[in-house]
Jmol script that loads the backbone (N, CA, C; Angstrom):
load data "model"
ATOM      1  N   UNK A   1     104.572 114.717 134.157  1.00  0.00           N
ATOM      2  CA  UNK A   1     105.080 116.046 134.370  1.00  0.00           C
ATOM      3  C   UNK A   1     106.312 115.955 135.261  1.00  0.00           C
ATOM      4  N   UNK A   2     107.312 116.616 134.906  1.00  0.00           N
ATOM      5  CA  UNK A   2     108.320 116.542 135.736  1.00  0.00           C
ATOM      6  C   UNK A   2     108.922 118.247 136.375  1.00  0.00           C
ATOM      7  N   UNK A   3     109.128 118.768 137.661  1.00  0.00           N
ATOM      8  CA  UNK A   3     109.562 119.494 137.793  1.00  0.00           C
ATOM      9  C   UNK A   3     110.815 120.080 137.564  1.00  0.00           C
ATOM     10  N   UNK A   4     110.577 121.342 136.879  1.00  0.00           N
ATOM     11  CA  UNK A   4     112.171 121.860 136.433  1.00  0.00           C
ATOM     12  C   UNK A   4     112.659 122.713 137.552  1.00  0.00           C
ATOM     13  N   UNK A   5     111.874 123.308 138.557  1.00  0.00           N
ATOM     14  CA  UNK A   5     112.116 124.020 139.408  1.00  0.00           C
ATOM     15  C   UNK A   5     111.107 124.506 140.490  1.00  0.00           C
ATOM     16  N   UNK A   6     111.258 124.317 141.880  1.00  0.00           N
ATOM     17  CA  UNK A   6     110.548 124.800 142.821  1.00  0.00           C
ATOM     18  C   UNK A   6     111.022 125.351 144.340  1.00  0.00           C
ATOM     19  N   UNK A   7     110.693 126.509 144.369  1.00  0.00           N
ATOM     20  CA  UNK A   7     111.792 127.093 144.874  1.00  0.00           C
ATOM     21  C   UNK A   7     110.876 127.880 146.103  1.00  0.00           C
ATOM     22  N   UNK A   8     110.791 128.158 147.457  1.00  0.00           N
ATOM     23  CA  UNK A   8     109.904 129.192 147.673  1.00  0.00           C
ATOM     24  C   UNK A   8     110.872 129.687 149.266  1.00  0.00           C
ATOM     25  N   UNK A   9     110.807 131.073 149.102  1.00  0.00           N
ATOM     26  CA  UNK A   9     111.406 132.348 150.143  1.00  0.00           C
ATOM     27  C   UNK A   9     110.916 133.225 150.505  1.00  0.00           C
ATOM     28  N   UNK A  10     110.910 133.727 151.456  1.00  0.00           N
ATOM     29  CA  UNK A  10     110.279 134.756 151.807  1.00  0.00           C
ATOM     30  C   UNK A  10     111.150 136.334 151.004  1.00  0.00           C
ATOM     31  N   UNK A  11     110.660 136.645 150.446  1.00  0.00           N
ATOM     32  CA  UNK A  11     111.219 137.432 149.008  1.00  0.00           C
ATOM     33  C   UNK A  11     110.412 139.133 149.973  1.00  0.00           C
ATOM     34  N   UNK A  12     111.011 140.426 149.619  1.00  0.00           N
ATOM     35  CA  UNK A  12     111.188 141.263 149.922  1.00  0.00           C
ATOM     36  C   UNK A  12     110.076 142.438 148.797  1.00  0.00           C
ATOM     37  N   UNK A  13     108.967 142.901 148.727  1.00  0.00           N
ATOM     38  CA  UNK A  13     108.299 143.364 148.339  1.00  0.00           C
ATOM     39  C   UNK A  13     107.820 145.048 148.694  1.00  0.00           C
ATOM     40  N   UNK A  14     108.329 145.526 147.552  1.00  0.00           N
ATOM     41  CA  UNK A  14     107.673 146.975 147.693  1.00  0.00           C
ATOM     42  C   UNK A  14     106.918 147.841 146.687  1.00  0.00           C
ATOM     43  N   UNK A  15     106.293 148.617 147.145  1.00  0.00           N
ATOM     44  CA  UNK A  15     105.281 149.347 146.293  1.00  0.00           C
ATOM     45  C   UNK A  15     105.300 150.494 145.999  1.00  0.00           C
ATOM     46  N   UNK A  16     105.449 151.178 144.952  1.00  0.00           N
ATOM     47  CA  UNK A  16     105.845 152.602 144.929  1.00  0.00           C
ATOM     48  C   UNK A  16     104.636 153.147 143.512  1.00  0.00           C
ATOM     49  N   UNK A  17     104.597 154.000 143.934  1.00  0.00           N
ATOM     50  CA  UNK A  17     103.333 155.135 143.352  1.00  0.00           C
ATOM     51  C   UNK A  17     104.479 156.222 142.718  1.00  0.00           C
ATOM     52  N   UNK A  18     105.026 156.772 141.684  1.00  0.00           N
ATOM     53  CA  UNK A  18     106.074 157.960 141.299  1.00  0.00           C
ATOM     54  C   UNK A  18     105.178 158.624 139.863  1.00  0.00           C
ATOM     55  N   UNK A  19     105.248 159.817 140.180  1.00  0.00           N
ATOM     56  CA  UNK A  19     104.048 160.897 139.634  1.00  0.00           C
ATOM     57  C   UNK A  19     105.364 161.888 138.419  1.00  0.00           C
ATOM     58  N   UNK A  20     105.441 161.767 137.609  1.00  0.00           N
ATOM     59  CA  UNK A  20     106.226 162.670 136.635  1.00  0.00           C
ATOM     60  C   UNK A  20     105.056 164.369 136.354  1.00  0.00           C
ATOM     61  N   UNK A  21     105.423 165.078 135.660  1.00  0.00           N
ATOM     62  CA  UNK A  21     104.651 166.115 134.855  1.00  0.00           C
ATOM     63  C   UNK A  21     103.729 165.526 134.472  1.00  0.00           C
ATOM     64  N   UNK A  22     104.201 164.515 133.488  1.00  0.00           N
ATOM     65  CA  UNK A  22     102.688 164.150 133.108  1.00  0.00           C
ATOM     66  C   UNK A  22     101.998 162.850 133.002  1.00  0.00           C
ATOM     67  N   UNK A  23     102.968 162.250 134.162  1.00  0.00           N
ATOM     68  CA  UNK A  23     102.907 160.811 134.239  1.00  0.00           C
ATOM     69  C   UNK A  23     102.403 160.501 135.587  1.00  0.00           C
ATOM     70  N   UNK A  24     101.867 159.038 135.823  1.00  0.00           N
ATOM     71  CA  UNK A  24     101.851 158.401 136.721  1.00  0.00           C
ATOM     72  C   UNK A  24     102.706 156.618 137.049  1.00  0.00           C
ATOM     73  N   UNK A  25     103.482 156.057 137.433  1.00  0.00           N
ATOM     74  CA  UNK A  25     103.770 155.188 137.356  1.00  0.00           C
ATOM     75  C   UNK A  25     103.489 154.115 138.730  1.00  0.00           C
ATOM     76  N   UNK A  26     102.831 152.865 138.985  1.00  0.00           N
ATOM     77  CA  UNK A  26     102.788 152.050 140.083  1.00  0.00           C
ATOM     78  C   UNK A  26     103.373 151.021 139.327  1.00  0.00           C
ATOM     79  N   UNK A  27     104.501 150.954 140.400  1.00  0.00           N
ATOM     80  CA  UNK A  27     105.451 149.503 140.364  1.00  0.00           C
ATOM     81  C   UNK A  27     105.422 148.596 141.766  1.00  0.00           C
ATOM     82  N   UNK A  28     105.343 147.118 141.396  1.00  0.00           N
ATOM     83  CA  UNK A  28     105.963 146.606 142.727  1.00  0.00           C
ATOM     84  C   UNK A  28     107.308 146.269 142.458  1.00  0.00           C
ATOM     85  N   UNK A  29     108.180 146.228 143.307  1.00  0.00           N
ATOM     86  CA  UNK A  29     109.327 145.276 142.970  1.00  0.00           C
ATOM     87  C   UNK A  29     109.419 144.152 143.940  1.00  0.00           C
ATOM     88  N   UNK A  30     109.932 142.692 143.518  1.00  0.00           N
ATOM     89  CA  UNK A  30     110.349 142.154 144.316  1.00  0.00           C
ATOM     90  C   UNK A  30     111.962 141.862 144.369  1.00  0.00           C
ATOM     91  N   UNK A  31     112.191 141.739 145.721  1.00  0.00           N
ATOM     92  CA  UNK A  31     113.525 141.599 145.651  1.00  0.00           C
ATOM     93  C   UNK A  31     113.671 139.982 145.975  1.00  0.00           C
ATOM     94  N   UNK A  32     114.774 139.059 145.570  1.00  0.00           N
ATOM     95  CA  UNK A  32     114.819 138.032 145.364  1.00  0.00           C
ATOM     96  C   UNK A  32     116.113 137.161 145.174  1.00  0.00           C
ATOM     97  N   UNK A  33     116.205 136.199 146.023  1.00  0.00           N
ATOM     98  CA  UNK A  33     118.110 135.771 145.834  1.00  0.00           C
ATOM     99  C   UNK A  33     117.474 134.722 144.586  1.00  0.00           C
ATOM    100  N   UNK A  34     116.837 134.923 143.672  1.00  0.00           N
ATOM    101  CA  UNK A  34     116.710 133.765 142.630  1.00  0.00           C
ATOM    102  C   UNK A  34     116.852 134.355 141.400  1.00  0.00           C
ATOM    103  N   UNK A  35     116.702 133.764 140.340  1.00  0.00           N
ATOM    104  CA  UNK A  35     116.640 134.862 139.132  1.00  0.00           C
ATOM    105  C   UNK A  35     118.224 135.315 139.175  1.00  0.00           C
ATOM    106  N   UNK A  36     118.945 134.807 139.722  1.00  0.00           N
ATOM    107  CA  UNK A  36     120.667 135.711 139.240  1.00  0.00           C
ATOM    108  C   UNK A  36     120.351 136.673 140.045  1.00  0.00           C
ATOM    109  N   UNK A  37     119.443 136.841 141.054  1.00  0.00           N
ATOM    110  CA  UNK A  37     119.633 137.964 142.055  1.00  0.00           C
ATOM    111  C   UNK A  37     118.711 139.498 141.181  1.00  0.00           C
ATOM    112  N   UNK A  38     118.671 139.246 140.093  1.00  0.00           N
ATOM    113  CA  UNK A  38     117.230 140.345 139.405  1.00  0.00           C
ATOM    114  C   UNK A  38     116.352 140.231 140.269  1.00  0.00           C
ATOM    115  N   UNK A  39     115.694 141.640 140.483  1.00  0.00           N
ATOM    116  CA  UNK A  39     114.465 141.848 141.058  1.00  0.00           C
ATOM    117  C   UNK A  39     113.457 141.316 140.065  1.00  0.00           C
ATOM    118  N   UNK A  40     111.881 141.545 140.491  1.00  0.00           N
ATOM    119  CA  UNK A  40     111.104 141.143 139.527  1.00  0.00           C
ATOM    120  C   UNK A  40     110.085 142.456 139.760  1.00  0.00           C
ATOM    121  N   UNK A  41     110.050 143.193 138.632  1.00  0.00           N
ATOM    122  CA  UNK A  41     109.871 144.158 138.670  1.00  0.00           C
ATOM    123  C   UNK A  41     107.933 144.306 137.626  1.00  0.00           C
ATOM    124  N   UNK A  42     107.020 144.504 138.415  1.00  0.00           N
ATOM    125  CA  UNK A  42     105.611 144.884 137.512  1.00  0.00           C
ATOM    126  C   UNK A  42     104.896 146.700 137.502  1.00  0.00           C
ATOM    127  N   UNK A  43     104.363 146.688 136.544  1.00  0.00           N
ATOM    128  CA  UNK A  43     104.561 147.345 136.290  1.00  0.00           C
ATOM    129  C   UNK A  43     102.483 146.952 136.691  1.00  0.00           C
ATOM    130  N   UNK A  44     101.660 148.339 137.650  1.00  0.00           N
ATOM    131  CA  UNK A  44     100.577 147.480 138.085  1.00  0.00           C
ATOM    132  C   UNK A  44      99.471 148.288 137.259  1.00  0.00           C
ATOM    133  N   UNK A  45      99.692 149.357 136.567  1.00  0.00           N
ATOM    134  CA  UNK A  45      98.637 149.739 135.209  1.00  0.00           C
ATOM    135  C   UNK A  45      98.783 148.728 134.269  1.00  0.00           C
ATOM    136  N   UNK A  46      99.714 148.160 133.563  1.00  0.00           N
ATOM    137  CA  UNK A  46      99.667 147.526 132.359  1.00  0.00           C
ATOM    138  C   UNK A  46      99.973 146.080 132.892  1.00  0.00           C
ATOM    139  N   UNK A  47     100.470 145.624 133.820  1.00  0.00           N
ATOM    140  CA  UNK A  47     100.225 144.163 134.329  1.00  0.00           C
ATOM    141  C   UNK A  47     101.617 143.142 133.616  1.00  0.00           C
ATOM    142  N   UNK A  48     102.340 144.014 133.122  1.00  0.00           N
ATOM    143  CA  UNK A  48     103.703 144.148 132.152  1.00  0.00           C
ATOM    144  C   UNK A  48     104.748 143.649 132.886  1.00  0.00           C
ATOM    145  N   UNK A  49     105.189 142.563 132.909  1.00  0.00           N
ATOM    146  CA  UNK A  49     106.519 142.357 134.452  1.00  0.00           C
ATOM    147  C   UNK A  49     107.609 142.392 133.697  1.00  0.00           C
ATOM    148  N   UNK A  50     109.185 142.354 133.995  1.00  0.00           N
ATOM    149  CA  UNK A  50     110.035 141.571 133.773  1.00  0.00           C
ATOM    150  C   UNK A  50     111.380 141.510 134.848  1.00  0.00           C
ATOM    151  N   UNK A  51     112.229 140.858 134.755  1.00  0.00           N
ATOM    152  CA  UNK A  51     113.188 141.183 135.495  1.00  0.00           C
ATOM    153  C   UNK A  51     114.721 142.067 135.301  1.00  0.00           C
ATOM    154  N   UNK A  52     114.940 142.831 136.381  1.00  0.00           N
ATOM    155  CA  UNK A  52     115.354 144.011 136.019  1.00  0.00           C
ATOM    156  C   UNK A  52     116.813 144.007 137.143  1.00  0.00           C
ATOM    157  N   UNK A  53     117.852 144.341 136.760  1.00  0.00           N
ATOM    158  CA  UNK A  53     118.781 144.525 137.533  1.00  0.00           C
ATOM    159  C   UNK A  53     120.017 145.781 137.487  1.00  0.00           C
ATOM    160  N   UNK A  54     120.561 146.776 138.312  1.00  0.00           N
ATOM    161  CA  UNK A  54     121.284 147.874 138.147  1.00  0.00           C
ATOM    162  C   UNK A  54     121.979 147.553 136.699  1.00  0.00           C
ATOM    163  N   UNK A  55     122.585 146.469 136.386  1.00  0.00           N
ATOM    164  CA  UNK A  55     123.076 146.695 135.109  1.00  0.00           C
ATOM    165  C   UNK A  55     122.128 146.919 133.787  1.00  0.00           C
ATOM    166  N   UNK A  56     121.244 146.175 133.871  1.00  0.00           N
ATOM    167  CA  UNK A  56     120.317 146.380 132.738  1.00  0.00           C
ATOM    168  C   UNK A  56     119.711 148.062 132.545  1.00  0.00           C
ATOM    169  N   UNK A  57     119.891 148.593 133.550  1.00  0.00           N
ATOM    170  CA  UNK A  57     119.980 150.075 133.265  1.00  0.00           C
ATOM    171  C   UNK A  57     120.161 150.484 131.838  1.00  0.00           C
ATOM    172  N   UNK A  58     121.574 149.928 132.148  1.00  0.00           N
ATOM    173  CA  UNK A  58     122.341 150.552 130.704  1.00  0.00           C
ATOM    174  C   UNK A  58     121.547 150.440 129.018  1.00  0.00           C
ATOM    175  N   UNK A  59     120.668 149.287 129.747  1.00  0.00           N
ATOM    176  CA  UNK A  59     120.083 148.740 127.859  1.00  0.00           C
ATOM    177  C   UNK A  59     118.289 149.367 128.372  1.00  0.00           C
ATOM    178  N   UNK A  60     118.063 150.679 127.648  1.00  0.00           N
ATOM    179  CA  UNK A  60     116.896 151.197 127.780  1.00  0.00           C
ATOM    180  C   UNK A  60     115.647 150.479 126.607  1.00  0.00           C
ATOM    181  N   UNK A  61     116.352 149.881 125.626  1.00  0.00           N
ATOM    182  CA  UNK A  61     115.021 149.185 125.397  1.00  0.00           C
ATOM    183  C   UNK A  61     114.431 148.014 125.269  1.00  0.00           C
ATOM    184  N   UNK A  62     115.293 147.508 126.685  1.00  0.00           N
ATOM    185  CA  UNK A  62     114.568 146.402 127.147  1.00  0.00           C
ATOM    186  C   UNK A  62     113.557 146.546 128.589  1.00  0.00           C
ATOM    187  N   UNK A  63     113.810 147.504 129.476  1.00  0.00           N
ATOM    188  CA  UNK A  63     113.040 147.960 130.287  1.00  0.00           C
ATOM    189  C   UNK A  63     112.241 149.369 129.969  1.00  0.00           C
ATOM    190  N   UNK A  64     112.385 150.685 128.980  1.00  0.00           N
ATOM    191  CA  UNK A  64     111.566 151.428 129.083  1.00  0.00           C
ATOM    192  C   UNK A  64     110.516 151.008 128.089  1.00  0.00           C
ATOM    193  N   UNK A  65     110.591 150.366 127.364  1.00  0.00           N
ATOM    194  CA  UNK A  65     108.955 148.987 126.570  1.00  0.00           C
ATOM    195  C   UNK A  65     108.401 148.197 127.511  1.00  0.00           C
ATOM    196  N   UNK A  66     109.215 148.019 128.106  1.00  0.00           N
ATOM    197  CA  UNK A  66     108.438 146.506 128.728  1.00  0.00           C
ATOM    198  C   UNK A  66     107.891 147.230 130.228  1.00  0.00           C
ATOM    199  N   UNK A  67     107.774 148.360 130.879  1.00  0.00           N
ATOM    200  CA  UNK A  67     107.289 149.264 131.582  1.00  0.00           C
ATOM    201  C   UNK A  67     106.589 150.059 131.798  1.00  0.00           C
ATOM    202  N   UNK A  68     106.466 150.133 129.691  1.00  0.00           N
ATOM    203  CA  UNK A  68     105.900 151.272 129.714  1.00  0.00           C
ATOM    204  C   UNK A  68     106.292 152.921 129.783  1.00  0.00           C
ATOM    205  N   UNK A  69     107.069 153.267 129.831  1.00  0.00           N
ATOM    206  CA  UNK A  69     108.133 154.495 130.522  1.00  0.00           C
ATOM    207  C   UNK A  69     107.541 155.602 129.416  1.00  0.00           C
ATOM    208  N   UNK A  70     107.205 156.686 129.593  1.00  0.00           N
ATOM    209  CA  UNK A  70     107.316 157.667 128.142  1.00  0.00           C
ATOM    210  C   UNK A  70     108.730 158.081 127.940  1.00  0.00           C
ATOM    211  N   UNK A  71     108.504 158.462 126.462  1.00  0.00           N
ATOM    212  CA  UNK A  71     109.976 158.785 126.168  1.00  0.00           C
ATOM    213  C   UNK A  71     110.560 160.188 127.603  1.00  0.00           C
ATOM    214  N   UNK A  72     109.829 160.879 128.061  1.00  0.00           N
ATOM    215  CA  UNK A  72     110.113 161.832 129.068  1.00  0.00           C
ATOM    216  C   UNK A  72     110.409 161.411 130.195  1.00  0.00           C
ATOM    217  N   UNK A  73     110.264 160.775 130.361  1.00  0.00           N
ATOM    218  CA  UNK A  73     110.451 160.445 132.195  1.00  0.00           C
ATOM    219  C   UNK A  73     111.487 159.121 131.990  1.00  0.00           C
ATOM    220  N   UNK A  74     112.088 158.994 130.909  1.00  0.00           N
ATOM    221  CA  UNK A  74     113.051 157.578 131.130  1.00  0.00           C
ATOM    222  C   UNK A  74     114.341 157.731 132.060  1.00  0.00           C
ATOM    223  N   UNK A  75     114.665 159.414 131.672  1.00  0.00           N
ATOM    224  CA  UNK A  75     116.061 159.290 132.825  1.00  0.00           C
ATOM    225  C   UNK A  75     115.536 159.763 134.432  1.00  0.00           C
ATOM    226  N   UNK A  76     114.283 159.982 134.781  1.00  0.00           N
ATOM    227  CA  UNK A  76     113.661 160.021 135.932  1.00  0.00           C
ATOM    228  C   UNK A  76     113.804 158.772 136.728  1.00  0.00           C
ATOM    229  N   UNK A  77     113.292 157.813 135.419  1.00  0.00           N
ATOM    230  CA  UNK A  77     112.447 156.346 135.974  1.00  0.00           C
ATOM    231  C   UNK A  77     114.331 155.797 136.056  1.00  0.00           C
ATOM    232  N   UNK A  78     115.072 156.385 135.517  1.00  0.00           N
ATOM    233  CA  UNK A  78     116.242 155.429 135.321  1.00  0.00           C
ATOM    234  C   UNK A  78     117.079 155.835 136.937  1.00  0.00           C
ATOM    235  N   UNK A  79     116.688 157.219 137.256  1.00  0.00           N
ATOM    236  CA  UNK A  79     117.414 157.646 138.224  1.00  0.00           C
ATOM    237  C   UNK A  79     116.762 156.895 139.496  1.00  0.00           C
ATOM    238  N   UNK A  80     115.742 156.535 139.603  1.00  0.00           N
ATOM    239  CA  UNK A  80     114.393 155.747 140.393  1.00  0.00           C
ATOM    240  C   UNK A  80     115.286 154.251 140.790  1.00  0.00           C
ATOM    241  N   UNK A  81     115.247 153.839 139.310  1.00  0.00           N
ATOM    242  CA  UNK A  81     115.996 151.897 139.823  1.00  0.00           C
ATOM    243  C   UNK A  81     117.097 152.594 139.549  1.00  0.00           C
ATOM    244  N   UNK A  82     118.042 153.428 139.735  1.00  0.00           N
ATOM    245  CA  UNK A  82     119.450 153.066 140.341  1.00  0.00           C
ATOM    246  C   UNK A  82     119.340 152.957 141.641  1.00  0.00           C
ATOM    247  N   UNK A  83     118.706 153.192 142.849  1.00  0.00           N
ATOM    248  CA  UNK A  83     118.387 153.492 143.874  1.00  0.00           C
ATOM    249  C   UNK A  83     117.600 152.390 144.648  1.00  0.00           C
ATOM    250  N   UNK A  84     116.663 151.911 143.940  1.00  0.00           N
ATOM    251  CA  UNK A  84     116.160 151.027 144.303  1.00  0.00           C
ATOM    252  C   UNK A  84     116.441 149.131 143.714  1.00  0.00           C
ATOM    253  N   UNK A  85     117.420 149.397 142.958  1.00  0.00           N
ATOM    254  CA  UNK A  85     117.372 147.811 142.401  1.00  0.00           C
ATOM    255  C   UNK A  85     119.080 147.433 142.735  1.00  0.00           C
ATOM    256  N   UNK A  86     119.029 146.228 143.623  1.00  0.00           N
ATOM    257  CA  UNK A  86     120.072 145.814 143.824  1.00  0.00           C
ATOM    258  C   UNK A  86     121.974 146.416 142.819  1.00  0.00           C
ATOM    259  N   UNK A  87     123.088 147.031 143.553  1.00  0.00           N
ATOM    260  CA  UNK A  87     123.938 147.026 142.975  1.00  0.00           C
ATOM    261  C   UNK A  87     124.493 146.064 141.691  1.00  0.00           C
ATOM    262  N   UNK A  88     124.502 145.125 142.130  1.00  0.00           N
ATOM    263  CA  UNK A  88     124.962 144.309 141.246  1.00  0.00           C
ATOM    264  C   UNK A  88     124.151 142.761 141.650  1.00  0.00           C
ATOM    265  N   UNK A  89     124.297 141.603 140.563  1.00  0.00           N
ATOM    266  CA  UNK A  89     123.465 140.574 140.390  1.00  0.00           C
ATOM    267  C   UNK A  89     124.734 139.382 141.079  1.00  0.00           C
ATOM    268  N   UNK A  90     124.748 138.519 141.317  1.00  0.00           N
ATOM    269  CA  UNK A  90     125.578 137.280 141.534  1.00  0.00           C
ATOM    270  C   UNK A  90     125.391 136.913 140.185  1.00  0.00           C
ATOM    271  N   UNK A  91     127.005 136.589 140.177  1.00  0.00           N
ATOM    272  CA  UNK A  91     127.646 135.986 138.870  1.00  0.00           C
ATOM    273  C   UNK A  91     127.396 134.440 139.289  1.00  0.00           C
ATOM    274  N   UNK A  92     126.779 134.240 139.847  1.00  0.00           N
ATOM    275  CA  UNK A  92     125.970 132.335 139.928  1.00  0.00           C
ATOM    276  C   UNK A  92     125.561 131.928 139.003  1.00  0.00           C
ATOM    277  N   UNK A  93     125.895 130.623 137.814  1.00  0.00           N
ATOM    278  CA  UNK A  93     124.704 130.599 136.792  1.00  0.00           C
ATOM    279  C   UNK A  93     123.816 129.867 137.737  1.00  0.00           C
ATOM    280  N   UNK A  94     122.626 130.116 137.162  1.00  0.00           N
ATOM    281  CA  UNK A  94     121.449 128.961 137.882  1.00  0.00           C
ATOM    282  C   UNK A  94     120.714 128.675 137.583  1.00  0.00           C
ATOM    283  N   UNK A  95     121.085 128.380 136.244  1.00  0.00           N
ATOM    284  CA  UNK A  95     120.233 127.050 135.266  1.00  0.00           C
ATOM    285  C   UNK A  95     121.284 126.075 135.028  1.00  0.00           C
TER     286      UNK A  95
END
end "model"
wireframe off; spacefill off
backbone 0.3
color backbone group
């Protein structure tokens, strides 16, 4: 076995509970200088992760599937991570 990567930081973790009309959503995010600087974002009803960054905003169906989001609450949840997910990512590759 050879290692491709091992990496460990004390990484920045939060928990948020956000209640729509007719929704409920629990996310953690972590925040993280790895990953191109993407948070790592789960989603803690469906156990659903991926990584998520202010630009990926723009592409809704790669985060409101993989989240879970109803079609109703996507520009809620979208107004949510502009706020909470890093401005922008480092243009670092790091692979």
């Amino acid at each position: 076995m050879e290692y491709l990567f091992d990496e460990m930081e004390e990484a920045m973790t939060r928990y948020v509970c956000l209640a729509t009309e007719e929704n409920r959503y629990d996310f953690s995010l972590v925040y993280s200088k790895l990953f191109q600087g993407k948070s790592f974002v789960t989603c803690l009803q469906s156990g659903k992760a991926l990584l998520l960054c202010h630009d990926d905003l723009h592409n809704e169906e790669y985060w409101v599937s993989g989240l879970k989001v109803a079609e109703q609450d996507v520009e809620a949840m979208k107004a949510f991570f502009t706020t909470a997910l890093p401005a922008f990512a480092p243009a670092v590759s790091q692979y």
